[in-house]
DSSP file (Angstrom, degrees, kcal/mol; ACC not computed):
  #  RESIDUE AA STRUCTURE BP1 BP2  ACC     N-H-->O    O-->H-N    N-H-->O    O-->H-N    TCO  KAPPA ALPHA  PHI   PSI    X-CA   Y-CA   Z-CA
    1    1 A X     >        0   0    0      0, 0.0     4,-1.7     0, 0.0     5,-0.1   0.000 360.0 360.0 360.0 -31.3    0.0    0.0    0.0
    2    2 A X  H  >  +     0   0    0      1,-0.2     4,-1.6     2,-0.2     5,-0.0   0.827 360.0  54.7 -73.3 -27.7    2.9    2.4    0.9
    3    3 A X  H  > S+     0   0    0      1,-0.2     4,-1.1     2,-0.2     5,-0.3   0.550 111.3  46.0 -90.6 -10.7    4.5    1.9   -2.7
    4    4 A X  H  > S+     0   0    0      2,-0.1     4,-2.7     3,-0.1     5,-0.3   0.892 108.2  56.0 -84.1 -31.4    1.2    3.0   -4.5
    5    5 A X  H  X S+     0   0    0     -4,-1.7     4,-3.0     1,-0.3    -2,-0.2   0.881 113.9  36.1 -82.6 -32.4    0.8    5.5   -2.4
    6    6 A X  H  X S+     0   0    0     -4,-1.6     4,-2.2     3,-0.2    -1,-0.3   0.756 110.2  58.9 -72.2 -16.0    4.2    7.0   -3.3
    7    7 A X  H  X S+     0   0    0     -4,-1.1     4,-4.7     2,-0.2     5,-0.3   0.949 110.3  45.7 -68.2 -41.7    4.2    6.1   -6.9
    8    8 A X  H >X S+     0   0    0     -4,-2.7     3,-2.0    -5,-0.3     4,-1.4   0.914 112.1  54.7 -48.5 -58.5    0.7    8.4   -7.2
    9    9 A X  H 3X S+     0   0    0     -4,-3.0     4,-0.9    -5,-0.3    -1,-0.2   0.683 115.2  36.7 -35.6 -53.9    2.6   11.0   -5.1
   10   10 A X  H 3< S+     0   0    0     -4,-2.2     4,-0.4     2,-0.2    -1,-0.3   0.533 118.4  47.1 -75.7 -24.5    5.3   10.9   -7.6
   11   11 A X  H <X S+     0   0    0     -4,-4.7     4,-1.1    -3,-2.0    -2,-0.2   0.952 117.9  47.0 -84.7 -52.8    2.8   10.5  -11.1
   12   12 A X  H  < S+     0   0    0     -4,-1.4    -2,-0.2    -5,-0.3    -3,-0.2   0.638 116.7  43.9-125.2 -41.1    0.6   13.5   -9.4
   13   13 A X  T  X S+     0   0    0     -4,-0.9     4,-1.2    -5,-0.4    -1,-0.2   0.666 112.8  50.2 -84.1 -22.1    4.2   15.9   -8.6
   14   14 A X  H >> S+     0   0    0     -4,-0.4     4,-2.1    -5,-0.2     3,-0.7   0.949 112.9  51.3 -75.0 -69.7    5.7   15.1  -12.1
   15   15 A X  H 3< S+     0   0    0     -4,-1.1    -3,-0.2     1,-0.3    -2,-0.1   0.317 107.5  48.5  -5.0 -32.7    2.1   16.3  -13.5
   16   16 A X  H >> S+     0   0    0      3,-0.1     4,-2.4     2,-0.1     3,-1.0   0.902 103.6  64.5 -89.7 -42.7    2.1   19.3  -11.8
   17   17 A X  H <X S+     0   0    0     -4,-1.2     4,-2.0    -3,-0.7    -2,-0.2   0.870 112.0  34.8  -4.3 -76.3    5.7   19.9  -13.2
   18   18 A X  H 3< S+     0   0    0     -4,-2.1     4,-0.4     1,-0.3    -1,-0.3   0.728 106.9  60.1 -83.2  -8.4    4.5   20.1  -16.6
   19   19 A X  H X4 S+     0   0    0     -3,-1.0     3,-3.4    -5,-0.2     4,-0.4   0.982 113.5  40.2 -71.2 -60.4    1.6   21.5  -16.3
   20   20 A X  H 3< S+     0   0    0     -4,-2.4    -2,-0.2     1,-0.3    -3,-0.2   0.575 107.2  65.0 -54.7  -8.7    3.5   24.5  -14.8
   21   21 A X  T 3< S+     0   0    0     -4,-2.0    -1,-0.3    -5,-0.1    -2,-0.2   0.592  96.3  54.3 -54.4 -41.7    6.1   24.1  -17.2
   22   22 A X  S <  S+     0   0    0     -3,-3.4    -2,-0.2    -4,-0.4    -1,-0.1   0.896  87.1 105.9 -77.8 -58.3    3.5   25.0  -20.0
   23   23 A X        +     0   0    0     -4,-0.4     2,-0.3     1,-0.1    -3,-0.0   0.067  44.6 145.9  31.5  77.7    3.0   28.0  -18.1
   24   24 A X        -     0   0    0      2,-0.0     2,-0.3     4,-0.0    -1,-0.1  -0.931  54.5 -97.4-133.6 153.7    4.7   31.2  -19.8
   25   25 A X        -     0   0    0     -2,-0.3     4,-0.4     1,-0.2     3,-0.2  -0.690  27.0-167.6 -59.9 130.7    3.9   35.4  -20.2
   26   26 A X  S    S+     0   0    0     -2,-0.3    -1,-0.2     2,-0.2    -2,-0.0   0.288  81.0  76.5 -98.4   9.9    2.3   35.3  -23.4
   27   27 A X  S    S+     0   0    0      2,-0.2    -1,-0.1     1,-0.2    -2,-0.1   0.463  94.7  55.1 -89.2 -14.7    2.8   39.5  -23.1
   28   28 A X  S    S+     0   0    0     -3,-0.2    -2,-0.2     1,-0.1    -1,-0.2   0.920 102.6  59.3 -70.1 -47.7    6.6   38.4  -24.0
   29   29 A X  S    S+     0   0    0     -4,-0.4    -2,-0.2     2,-0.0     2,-0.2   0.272  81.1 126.1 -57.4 -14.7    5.2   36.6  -27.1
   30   30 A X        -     0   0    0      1,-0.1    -3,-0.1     2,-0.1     0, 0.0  -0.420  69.3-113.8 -79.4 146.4    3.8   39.4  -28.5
   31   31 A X    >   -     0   0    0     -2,-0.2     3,-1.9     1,-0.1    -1,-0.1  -0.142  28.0-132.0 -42.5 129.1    4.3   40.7  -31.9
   32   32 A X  T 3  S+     0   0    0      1,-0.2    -1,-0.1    -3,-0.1    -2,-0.1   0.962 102.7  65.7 -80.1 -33.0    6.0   44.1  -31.5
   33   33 A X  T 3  S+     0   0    0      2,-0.0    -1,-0.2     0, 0.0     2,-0.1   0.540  77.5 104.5 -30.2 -20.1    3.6   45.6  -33.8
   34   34 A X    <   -     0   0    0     -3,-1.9     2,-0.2     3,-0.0     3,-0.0  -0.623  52.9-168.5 -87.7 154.9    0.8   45.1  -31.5
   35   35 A X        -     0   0    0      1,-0.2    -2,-0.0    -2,-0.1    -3,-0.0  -0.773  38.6 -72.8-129.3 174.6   -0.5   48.1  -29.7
   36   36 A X        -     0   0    0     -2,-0.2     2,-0.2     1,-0.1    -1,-0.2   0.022  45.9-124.4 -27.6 131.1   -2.7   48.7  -27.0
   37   37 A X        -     0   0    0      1,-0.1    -1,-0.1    -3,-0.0    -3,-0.0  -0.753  51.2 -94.1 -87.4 147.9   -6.8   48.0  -28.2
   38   38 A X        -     0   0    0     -2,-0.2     3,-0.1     1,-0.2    -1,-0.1   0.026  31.8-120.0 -63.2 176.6   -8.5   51.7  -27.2
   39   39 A X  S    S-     0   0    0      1,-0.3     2,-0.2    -3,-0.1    -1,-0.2   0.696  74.1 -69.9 -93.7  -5.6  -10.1   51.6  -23.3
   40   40 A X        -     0   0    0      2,-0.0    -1,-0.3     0, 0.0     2,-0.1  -0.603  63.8 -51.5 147.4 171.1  -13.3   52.4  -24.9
   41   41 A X        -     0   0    0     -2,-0.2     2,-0.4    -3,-0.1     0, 0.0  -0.448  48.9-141.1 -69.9 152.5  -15.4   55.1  -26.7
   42   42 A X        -     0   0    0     -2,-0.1     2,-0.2    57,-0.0    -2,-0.0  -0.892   9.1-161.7-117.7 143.4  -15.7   58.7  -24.9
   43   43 A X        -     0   0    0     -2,-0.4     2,-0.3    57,-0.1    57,-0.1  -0.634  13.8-139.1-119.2 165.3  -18.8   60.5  -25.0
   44   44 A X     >  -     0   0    0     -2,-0.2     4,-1.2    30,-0.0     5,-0.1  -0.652  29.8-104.3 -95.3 176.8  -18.7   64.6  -24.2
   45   45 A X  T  4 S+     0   0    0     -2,-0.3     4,-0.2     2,-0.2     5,-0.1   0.855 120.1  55.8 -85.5 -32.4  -21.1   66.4  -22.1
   46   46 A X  T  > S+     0   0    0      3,-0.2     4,-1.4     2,-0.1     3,-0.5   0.895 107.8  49.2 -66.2 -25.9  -22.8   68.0  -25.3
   47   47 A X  H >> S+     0   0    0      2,-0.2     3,-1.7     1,-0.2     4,-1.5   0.982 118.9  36.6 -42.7 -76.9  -23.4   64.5  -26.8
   48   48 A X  H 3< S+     0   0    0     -4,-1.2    -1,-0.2     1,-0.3    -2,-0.1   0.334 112.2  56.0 -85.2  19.8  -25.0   63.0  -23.6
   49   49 A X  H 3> S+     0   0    0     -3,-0.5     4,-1.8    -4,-0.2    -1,-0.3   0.823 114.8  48.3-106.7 -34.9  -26.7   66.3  -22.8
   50   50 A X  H <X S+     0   0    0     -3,-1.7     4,-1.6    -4,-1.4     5,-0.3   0.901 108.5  49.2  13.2 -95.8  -28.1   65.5  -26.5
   51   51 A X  H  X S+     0   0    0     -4,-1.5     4,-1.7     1,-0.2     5,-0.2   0.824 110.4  49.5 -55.0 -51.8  -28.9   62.3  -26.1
   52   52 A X  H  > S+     0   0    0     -5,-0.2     4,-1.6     2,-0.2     5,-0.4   0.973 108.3  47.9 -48.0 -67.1  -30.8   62.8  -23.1
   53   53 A X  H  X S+     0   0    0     -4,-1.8     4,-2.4     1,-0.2    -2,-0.2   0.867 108.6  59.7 -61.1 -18.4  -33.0   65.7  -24.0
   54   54 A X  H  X S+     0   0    0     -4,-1.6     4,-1.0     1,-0.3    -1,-0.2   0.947 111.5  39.8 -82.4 -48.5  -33.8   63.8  -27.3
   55   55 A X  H  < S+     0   0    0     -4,-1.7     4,-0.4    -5,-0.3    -1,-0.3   0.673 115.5  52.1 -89.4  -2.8  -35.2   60.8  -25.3
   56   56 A X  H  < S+     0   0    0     -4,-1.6    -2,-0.2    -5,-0.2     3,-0.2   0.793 114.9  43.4 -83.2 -50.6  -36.9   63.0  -22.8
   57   57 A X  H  < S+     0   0    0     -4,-2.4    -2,-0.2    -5,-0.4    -3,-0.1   0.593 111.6  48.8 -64.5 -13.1  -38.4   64.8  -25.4
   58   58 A X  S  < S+     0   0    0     -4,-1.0     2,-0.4     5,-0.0    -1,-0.2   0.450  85.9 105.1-109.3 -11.8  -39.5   61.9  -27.6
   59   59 A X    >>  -     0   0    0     -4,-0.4     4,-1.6    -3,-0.2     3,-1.6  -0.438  59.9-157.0 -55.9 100.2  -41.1   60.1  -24.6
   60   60 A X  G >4 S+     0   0    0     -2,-0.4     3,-2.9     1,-0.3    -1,-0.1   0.964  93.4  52.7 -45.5 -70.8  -45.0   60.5  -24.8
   61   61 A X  G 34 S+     0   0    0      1,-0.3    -1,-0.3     3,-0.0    29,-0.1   0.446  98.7  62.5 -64.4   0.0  -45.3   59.9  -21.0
   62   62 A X  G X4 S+     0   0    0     -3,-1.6     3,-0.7    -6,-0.2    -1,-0.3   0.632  75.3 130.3-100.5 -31.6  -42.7   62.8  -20.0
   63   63 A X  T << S+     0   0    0     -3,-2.9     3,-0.1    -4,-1.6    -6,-0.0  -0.010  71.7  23.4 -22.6 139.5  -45.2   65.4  -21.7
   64   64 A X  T 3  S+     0   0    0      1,-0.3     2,-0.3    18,-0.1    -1,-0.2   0.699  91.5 131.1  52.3  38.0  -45.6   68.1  -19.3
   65   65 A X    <   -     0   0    0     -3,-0.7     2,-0.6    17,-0.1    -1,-0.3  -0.636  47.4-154.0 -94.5 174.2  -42.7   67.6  -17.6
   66   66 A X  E     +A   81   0A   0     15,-1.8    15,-1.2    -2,-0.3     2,-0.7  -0.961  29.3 164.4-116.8 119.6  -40.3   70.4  -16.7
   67   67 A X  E     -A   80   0A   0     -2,-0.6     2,-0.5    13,-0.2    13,-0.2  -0.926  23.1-153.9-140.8 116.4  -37.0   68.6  -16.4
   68   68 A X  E     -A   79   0A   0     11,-2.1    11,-2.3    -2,-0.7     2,-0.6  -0.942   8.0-161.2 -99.1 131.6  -33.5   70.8  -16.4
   69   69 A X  E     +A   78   0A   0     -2,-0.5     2,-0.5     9,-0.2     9,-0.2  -0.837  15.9 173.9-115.7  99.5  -30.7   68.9  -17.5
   70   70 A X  E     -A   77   0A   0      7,-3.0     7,-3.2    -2,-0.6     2,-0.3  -0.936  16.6-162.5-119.9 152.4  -27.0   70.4  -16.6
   71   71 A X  E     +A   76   0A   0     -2,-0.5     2,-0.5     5,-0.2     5,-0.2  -0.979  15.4 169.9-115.2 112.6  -23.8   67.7  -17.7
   72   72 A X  E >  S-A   75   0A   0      3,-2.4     3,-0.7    -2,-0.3    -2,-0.0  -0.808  73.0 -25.0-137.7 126.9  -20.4   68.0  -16.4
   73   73 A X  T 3  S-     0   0    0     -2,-0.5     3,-0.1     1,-0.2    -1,-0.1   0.817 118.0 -59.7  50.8  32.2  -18.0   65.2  -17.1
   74   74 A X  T 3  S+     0   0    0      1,-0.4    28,-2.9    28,-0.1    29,-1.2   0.492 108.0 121.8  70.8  17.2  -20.6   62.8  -17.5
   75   75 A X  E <   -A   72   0A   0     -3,-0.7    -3,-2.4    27,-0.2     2,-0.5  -0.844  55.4-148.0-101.4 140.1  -21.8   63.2  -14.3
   76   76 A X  E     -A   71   0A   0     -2,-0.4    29,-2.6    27,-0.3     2,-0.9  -0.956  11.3-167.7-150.3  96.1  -25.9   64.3  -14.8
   77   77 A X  E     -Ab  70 105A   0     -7,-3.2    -7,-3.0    -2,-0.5     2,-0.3  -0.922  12.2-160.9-125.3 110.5  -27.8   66.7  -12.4
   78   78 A X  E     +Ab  69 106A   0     27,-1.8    29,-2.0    -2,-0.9    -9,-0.2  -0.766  13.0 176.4 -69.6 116.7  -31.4   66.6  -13.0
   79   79 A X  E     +A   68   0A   0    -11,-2.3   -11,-2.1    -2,-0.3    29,-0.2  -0.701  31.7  55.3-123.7 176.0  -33.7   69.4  -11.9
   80   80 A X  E    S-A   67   0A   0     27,-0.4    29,-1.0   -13,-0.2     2,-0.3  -0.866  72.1 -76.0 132.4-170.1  -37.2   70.3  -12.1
   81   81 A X  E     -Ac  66 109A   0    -15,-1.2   -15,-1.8    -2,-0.2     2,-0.3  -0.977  30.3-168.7-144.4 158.1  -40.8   68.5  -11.3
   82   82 A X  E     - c   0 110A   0     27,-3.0    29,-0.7    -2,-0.3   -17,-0.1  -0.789  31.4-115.7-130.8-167.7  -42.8   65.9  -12.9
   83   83 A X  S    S+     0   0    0     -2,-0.3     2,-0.3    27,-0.2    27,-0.1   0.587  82.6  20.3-113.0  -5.9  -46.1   64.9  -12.3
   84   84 A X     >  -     0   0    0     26,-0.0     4,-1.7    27,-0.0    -1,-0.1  -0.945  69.8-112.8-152.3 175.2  -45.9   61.3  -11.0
   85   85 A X  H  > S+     0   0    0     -2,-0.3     4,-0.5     2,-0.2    25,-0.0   0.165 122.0  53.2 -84.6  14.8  -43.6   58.8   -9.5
   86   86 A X  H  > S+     0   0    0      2,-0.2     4,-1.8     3,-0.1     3,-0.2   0.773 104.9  54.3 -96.8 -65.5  -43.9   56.6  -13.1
   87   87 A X  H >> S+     0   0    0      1,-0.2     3,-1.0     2,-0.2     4,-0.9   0.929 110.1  53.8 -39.8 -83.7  -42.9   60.1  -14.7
   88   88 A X  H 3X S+     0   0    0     -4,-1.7     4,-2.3     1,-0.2    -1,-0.2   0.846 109.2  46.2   3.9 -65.6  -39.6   59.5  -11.9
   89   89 A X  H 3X S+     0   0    0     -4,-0.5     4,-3.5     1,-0.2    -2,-0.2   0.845 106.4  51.0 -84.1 -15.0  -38.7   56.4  -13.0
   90   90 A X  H << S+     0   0    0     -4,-1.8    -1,-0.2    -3,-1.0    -2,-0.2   0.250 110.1  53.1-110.7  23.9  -38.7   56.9  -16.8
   91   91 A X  H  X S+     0   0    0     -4,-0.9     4,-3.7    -3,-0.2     3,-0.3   0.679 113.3  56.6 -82.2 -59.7  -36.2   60.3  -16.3
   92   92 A X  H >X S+     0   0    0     -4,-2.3     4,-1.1    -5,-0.3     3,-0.6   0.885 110.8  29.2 -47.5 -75.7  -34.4   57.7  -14.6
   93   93 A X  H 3X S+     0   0    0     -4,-3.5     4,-3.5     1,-0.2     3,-0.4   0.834 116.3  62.2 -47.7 -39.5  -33.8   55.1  -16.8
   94   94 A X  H 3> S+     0   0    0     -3,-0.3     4,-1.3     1,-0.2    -1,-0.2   0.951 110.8  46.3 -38.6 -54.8  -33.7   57.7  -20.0
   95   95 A X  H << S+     0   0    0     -4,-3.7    -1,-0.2    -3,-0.6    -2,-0.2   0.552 109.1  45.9-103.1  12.9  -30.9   59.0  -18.3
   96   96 A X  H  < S+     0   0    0     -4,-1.1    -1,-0.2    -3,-0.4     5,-0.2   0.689 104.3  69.5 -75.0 -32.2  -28.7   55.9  -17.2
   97   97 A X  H  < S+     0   0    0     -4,-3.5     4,-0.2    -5,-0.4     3,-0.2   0.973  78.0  96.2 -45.7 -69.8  -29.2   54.4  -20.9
   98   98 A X  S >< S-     0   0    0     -4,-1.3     3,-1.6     1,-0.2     2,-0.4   0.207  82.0-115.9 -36.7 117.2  -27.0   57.1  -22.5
   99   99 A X  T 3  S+     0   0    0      1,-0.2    -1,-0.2   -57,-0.0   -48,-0.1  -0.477  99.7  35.2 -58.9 107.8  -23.5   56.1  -23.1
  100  100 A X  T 3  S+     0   0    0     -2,-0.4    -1,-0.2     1,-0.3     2,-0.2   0.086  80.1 145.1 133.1 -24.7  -21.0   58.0  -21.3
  101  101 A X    <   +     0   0    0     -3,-1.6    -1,-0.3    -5,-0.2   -26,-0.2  -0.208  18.4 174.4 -40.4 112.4  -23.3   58.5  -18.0
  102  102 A X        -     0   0    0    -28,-2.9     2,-0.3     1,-0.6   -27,-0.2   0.779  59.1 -28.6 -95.5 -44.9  -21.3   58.4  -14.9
  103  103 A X        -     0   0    0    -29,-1.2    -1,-0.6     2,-0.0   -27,-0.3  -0.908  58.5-127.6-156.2-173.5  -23.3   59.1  -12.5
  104  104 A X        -     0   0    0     -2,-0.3     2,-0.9   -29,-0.2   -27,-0.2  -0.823   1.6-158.4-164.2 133.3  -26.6   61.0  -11.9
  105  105 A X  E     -b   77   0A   0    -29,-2.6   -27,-1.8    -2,-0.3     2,-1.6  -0.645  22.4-156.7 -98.0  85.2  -27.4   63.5   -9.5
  106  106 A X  E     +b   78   0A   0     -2,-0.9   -27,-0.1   -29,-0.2   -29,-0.1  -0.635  31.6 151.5 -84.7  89.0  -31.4   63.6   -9.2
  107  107 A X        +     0   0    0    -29,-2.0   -27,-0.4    -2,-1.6     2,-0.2   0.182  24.2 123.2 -99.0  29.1  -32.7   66.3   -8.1
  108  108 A X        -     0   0    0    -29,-0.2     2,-0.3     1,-0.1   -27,-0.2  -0.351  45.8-147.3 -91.9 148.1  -36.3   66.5   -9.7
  109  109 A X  E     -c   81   0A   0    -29,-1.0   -27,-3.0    -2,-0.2     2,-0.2  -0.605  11.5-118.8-114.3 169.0  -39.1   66.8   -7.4
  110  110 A X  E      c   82   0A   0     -2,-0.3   -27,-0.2   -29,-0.2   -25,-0.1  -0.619 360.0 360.0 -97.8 176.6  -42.8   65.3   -7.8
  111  111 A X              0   0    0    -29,-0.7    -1,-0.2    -2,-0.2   -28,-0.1   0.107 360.0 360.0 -89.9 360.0  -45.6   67.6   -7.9
């Protein structure tokens, strides 16, 4: 029993051996041509200040809101009133969709 139990020990450390052995930085490997892929697209504050008013405005169920919109660094402070808590949730969501949204600062009050 004692000599299986060292051959597995020794079949199970040779095993590990090669697996780590396979084991390399592929960031060495690289082609010196490759560059960096970009970190993603960048929106500006008139785009998403844009984009925003366009879907606030094209929203049927936002009629007869008064909604101020100010953008600074993708960060979003909403001012203003609407008329229901429904009217609340679909500022909200309008204005997390938009690509480039960082945060948003809600300050719109219900009537």
């Amino acid at each position: 029993m004692l000599n299986r139990y060292k051959l597995f020990s020794l079949v199970m450390l040779l095993m590990g051996a090669l697996i780590l052995t396979g084991c390399e930085n592929y960031a060495e490997r690289t082609h010196e041509s490759w560059v960096a892929p970009p970190e993603g697209m960048v929106f500006d504050d008139s785009t998403i200040y844009a984009r925003i008013t366009y879907a606030i405005q094209s929203d049927a169920d936002l009629q007869g809101t008064d909604i101020d919109i100010k953008v600074n660094d993708g960060t979003v402070l909403l001012s203003g009133t609407v008329n229901n808590r429904d009217q609340m949730t679909r500022l909200n969501m309008h204005t997390w969709i938009v690509d480039g949204v960082k945060d948003v600062d809600n300050q719109v009050a219900i009537r």
